[in-house]
N, C-alpha and C positions, 0 to 999 in steps of 0.2 A: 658072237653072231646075232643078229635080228634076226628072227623069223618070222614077224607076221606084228603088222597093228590094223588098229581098226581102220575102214571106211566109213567115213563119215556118212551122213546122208544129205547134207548140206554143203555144197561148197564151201569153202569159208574165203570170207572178204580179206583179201591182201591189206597189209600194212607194216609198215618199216617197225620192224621192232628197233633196231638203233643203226647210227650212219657211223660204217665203218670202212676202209680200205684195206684194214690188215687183215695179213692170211691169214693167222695163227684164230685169230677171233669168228671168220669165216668159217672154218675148217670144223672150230668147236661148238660151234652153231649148229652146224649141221651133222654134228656126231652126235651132242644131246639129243636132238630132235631126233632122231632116228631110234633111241630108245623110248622114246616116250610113245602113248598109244597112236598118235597123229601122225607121225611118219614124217620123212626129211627127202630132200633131194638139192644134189651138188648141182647149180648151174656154170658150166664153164662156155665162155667165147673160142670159138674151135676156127671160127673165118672170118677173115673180115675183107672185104668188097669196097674197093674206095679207102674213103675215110673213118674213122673211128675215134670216140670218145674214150675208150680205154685199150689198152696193149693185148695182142692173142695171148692167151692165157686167166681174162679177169675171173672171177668167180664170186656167184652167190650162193647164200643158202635160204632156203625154202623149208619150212615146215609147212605139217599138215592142214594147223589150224591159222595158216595164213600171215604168219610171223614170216620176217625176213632180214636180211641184211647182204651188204658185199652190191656192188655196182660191174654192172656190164655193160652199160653204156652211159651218158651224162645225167641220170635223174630221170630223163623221159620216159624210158619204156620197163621201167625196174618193177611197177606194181603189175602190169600187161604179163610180162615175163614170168614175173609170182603166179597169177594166174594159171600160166599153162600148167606151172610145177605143180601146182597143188593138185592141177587135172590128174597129172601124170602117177604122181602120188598115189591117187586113187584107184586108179588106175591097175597101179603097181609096174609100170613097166617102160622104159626110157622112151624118151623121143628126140626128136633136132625140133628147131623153132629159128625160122629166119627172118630177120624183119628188116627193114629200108628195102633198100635194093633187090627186087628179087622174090619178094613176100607176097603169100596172100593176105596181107594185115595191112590192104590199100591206105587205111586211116591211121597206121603206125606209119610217121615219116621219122627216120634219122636229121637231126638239123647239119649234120656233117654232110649228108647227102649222099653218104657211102650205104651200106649194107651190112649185116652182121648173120652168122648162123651160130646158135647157141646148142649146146648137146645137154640136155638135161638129163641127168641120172640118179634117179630114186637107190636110197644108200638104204640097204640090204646085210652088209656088212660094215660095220665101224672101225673095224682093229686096223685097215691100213689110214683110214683119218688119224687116228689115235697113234699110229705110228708115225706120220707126217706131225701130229702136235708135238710129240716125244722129242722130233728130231730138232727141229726150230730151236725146242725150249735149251736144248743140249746144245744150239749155236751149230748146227750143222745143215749143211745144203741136202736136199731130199726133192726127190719128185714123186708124182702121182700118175700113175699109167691106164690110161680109159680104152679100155677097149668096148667100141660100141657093138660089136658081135656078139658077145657075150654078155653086155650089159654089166661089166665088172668092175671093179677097181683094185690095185697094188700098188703097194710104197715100193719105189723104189731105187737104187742109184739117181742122184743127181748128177747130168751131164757135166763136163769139163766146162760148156761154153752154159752158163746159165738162162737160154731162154728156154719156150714153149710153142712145144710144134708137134705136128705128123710123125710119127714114127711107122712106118708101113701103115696099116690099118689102127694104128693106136691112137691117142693121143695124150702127150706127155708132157705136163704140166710142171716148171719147175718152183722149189720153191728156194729163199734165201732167209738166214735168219735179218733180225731191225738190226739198222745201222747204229753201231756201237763207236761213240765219238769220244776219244780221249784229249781231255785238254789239259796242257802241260801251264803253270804258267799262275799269276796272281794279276789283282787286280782288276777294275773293272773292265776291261776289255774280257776277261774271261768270264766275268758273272754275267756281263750282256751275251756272250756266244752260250754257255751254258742256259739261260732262260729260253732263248730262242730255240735251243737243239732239242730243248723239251716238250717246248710247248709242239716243235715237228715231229714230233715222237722219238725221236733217238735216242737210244739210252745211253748214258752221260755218265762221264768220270772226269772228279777231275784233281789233280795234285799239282803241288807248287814245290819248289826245287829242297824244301824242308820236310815235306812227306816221305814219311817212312816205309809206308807201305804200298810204295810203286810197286807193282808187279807186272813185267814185260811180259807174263804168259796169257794175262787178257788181249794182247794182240791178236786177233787170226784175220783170215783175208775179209770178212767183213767189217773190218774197223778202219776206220778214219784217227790219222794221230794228228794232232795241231798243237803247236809250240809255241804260246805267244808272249815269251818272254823280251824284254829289252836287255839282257845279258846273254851275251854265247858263254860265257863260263858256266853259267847256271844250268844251258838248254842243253851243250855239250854230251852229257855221260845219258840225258832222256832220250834224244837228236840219234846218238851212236846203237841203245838196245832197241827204236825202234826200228835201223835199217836191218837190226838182226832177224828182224820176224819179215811176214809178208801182210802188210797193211794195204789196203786197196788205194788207201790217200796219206801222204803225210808230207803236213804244209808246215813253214814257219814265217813268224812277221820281222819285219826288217826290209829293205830296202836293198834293192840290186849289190850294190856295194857291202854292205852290212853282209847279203849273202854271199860274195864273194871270200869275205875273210870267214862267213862262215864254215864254206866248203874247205878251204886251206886247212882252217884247225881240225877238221874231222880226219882229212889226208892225213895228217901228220899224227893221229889216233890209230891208225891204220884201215880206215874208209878209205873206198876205192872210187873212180868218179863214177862209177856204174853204178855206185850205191848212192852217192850225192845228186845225182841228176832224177834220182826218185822224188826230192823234193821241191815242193810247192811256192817257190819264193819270187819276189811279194806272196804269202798265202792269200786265197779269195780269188771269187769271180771275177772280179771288177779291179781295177787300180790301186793306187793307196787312197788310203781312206785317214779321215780324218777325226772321226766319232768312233766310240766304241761300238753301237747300235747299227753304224754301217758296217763297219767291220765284221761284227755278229751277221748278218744278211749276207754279206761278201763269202764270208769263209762256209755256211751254212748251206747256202746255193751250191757252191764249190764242189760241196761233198756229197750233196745229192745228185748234180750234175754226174760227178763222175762215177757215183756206185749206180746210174740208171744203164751205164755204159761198160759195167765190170763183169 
């Protein structure tokens, strides 16, 4: 439990301590800070009015002494926003903050032209943060439950369907662990999709058909599996444990045809077409490709496309 830091007597001047998107760094942002003498507050996007620069659910964090990170709308109004938190901070005690649309912050415009209301919540307690870090790090789906009545916050269940919304008087923030990309396969087509999956943050695996230490239990529904071999006999027994698990994506490269005799050899493995129709063929967003490096963008797009949609 936190019970108590100091009030400054100085505002303190906002500024991005570092540019980030991810929860998990968010989260711990504003857990440290909350033990420290300067004090923390979770900012979460609770409505958005029109258009918007990021999805209901964004979040930042705010400390005392003007430190920040985590985006709730495009860059524009994130130091404005700090601001209030640190008021609130001081304060000790939550508020809402709405800007574009609908605000009294005439000189705060959204360039989307929409509106936003933000629920700031001075973090009092850190053990359901810390349990939301726990859960991520464990690969497991977790939400956070804001109850603005209370001023509170709790970890807990993550809904079936993973967005963030109203829950009666609540609001319920979900969280997903990073997408976890396994690629099957050698060659440079894999060391271009591997670099690129990196550099997107995804954390990356990858084995060619002579690795020993496959393990089909890194599968869970956050993971993306891609096959980019040019042999079905090699992709075959990868192809088969991973229709055994529940991957949120799994692509393979080849060619309409290439896939067709793909599908046939897995049947005849005892794959069912309910299990084959789960795969991505051609893998990627786009057509065949003819570079590796497009290929990498193709299949990479692919799979953030569709865990935005999971």
């Amino acid at each position: 439990m936190v019970t108590s830091f100091s009030v400054l007597q100085t505002p303190a001047v906002p500024f991005c301590a570092f540019m980030t998107d991810d929860a998990e760094a968010i989260i711990n942002y504003a857990a440290d800070g909350a033990e420290t003498k300067y004090g923390s507050a979770l900012v979460t996007l609770v409505e958005i009015r029109g258009g918007a620069a990021r999805a209901l659910g964004a979040q930042m964090a705010v400390r005392g002494d003007g430190g920040y990170c985590g985006y709730v709308s495009g860059g524009c109004t994130e130091a404005a926003v700090a601001a209030e938190a640190i008021a609130a901070i001081n304060k000790g005690t939550d508020r809402y903050l709405r800007l574009g649309e609908g605000s009294q912050f005439f000189d705060i415009i959204l360039p989307c032209g929409g509106g936003i209301t933000l629920a700031i919540h001075v973090v009092t307690d850190v053990k359901p943060l810390r349990q939301i870090m726990s859960a991520l790090q464990k690969r497991k789906r977790i939400a956070l439950r804001y109850d603005p009545g209370t001023q509170s916050i709790i970890a807990t269940k993550a809904h079936e369907i993973s967005t963030s919304s109203w829950s009666g008087p609540s609001f319920v923030r979900s969280y997903k662990p990073n997408i976890r990309l396994i690629l099957c396969g050698r060659g440079i087509e894999v060391e271009a999709t591997e670099r690129l999956a990196m550099a997107s943050a995804l954390e990356v695996f990858s084995f060619d058909r002579r690795t020993r230490d496959f393990d089909e239990t890194g599968i869970d529904q956050d993971t993306a599996f891609a096959v980019l071999f040019h042999d079905l006999d090699q992709e075959l027994p990868l192809l088969e444990a991973a229709l055994q698990k529940n991957p949120f994506y799994i692509g393979a490269l080849g060619s309409r045809r290439t896939h067709e005799r793909r599908c046939h050899a897995l049947w005849a493995r005892g794959c069912t077409p309910a299990q084959t129709d789960r795969i991505k063929a051609p893998i990627g967003m786009f057509g065949p490709t003819r570079d590796a490096n497009a290929l990498a963008l193709s299949v990479v797009a692919d799979v953030a496309q569709t865990y935005s949609m999971a």
